[in-house]
N, C-alpha and C positions, 0 to 999 in steps of 0.2 A: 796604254802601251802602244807605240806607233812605231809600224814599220816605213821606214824612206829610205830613198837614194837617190833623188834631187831634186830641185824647183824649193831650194830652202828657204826663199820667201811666203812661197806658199805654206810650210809646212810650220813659220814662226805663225802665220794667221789664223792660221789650226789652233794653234797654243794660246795664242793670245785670247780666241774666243771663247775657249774654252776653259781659262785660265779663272779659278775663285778660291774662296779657301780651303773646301777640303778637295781641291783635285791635286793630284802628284803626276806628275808626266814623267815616264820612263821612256828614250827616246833610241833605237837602234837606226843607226845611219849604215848602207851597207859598205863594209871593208874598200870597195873596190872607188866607192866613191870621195871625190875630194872636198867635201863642203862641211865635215865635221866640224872643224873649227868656225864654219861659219855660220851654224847652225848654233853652236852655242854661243858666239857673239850676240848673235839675234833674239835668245829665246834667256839671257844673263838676269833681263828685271823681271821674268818668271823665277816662284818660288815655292816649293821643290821642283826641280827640274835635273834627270840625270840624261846623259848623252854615251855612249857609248857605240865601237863600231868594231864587237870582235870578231865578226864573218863576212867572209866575200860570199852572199849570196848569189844563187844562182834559181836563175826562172825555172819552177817549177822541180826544184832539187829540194834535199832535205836541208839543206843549208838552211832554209826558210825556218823550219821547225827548230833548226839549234839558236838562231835568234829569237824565234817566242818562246823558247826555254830560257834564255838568258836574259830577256824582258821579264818573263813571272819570277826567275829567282831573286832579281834586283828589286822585283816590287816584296816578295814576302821577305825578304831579307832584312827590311827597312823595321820591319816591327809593328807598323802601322795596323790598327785593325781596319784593312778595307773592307768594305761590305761587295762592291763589285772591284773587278779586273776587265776592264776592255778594249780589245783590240782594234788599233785603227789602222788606214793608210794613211802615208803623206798628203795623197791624193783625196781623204773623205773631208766632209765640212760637215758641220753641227745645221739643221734645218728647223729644231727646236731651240728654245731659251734656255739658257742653264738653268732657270728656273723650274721651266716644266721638264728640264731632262732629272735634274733632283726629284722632283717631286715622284715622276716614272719610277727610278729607283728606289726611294722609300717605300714606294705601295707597292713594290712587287718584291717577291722573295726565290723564285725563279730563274736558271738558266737560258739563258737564249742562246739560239744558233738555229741553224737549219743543217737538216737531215733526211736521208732517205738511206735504206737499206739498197746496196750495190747489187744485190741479186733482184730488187726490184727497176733497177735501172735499164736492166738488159743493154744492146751492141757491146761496144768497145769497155764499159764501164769497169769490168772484173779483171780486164786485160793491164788497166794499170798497177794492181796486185800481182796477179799471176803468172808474168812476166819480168824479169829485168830491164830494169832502167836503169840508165848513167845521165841524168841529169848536170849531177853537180861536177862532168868533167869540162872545162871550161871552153875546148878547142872545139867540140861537138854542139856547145848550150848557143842556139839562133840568138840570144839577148844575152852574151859575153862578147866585151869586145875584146878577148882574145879568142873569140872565135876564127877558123878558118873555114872560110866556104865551100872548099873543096871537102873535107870531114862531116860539116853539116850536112850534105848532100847523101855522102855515103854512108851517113851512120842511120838517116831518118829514110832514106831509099831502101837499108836493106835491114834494120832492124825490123821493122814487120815480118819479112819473108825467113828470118834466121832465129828470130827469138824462139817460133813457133817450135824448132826443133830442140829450145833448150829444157831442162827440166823446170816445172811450173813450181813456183809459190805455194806453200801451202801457208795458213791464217794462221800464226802465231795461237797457240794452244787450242785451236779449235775458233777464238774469237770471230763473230759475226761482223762482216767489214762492213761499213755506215760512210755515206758520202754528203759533204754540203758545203757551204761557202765556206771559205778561211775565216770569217769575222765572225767576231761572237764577243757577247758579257756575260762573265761567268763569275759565279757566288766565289768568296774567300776557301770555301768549303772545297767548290769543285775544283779550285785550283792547288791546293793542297793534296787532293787527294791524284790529280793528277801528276804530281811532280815525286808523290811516296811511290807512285807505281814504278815511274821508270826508276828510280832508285832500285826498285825491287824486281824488273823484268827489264834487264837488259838485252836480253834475246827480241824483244819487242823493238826495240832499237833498230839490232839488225836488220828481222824484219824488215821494216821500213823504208830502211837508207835506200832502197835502191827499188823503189816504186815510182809511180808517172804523178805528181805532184802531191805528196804526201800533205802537203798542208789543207789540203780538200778533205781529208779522212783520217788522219794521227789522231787528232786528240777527240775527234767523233766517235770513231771506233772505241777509245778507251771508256769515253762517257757512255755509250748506250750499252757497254758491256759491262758495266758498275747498276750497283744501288743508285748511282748517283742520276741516271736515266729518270728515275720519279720525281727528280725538282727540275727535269727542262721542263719548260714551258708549253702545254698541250700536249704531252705524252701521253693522258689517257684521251683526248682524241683519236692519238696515231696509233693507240691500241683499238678501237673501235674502229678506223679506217682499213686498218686490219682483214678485219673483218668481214669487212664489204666488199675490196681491192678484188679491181678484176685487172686480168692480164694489158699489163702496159700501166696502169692507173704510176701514179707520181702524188706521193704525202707534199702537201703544201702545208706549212705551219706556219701558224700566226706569230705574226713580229720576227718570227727566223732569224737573223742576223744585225734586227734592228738598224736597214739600211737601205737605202732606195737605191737599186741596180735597176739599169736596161741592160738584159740578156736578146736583145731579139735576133731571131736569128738572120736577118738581113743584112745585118752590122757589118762590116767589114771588118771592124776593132770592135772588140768586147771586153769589157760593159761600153758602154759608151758615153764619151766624154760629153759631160752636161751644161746646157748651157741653155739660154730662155726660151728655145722651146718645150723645156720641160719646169717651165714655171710652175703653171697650175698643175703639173702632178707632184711635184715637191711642196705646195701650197697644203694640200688634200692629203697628204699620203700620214699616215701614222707612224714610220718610221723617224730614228730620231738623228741620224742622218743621212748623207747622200753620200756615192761615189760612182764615178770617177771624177773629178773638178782639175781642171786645168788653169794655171794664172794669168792665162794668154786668152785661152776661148772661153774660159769659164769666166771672165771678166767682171760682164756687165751684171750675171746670173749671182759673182757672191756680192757683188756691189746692193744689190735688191734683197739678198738674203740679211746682211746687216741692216741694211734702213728697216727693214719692213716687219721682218718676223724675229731677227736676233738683239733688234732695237741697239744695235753697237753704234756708237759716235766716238772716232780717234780720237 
């Protein structure tokens, strides 16, 4: 399941490498962008491949969340028994073989994602809940280009200082709010049960709409507040971590999101866009792929990831 909204060359290379018998590609292009049709020019001698582009996304709004809803219905829809559901960017590339990435999935029966409990986050983290946000209105969103500058200014200038007087968020039935990346691979299982939920807790919806990047914590929160918390991957670690956690600590879980990110915080743009010099940590790393990849600066870096480790020849 891949989310884009442009560099659609880049996003046919995704496809291509990633392309063998039993993979299906469900493809969200967002609304606002023009390249749908060329996207599926490009990705036509791929087979299953669906395209679709029923939402103008917006950075950091829930818009995100109604195209990964519309991504997993269009995958369980199909009838297919998937064993996984994974979500990519346009932007990720594969840094394993589809050989050793099959084989990863056979031997594991497991959730992944990454997660940490928001009340162990501390600063600003609980404020994206317990606050309003208007993300997905378009003339306020900094990455809409209907934005207007004047509005950005005044909505992010004085939203701090005005929200504080409004009435706060409270957690949807009590629910314990859970933060971590947007990416994850998650069982047929877990995808199921999260798509019966919102069917059945549309207040949960509400909720949501109108929190500070919902895609960081929507479907976390639903997962670690299920049965379904016992098949992610090192959860009885992160009970035992528990445990031990002293003030400030931060749950690290192995394989998280199955994705090699630089968060550092020097960056000026984050993650940061990858390119050879982050060969040998992509070489080394156990994830099974990379993000951010650019087809301009990330050039020579996918060009060395085909010869070398994805053995690809056009």
């Amino acid at each position: 399941m891949v989310l884009a909204h442009h560099q659609p060359e880049q996003l046919a290379r995704l496809v291509a490498r990633l392309d063998q018998p039993d993979a299906y590609f469900f493809i969200h292009i967002d609304k606002k962008s023009p390249f749908k049709e060329k996207v599926e020019e490009l990705v036509k001698a791929t087979n299953p491949v669906v395209v679709c582009n029923d939402h103008e996304v917006n950075w950091m709004g829930y818009t995100t969340i109604e195209a990964e809803i519309t991504l997993m219905e269009s995958a369980v829809a199909t009838g297919v028994p998937f064993k996984y559901y994974v979500l990519l960017s346009g932007q990720d590339y594969p840094i394993k073989s589809n050989t050793f990435i099959n084989e990863f999935f056979s031997s594991h029966n497991e959730d992944f994602l990454s997660y940490n409990k928001i009340a162990h986050l501390g600063g600003d983290f609980l404020l994206k809940h317990t606050r309003y946000h208007f993300r997905d209105i378009p003339y306020i969103n900094p990455r809409n280009p209907k934005k207007i500058p004047a509005l950005v200014y005044l909505y992010f200038g004085l939203h701090s200082r005005l929200a504080k007087f409004f009435p706060k968020k409270e957690f949807y039935k009590g629910m314990e709010l859970y933060f971590g990346s947007q990416w994850f691979a998650l069982r047929h299982e877990t995808i199921s049960y999260i798509l019966q939920f919102l069917k059945e807790n549309k207040g949960y919806i509400d909720d949501m709409r109108y929190t500070d990047g919902p895609d960081e914590h929507f479907f976390h929160t639903i997962i670690m507040n299920s049965d379904r918390r016992h098949n992610v991957y090192g959860y009885e670690r992160f009970l035992a971590w528990q445990k031990e956690r002293k003030e400030g600590d931060r749950f690290s879980p192995l394989y998280s999101s199955l994705r090699y990110m630089d968060w550092s915080p020097h960056l000026k743009s984050k993650p940061a866009v990858l390119d050879m010099t982050y060969w040998d940590a992509l070489k080394n790393s156990q994830d099974l792929f990379a993000r951010k990849v650019d087809q301009v600066a990330s050039a020579e870096l996918l060009d060395e990831l085909d010869k070398n480790i994805l053995k690809f020849t056009a």
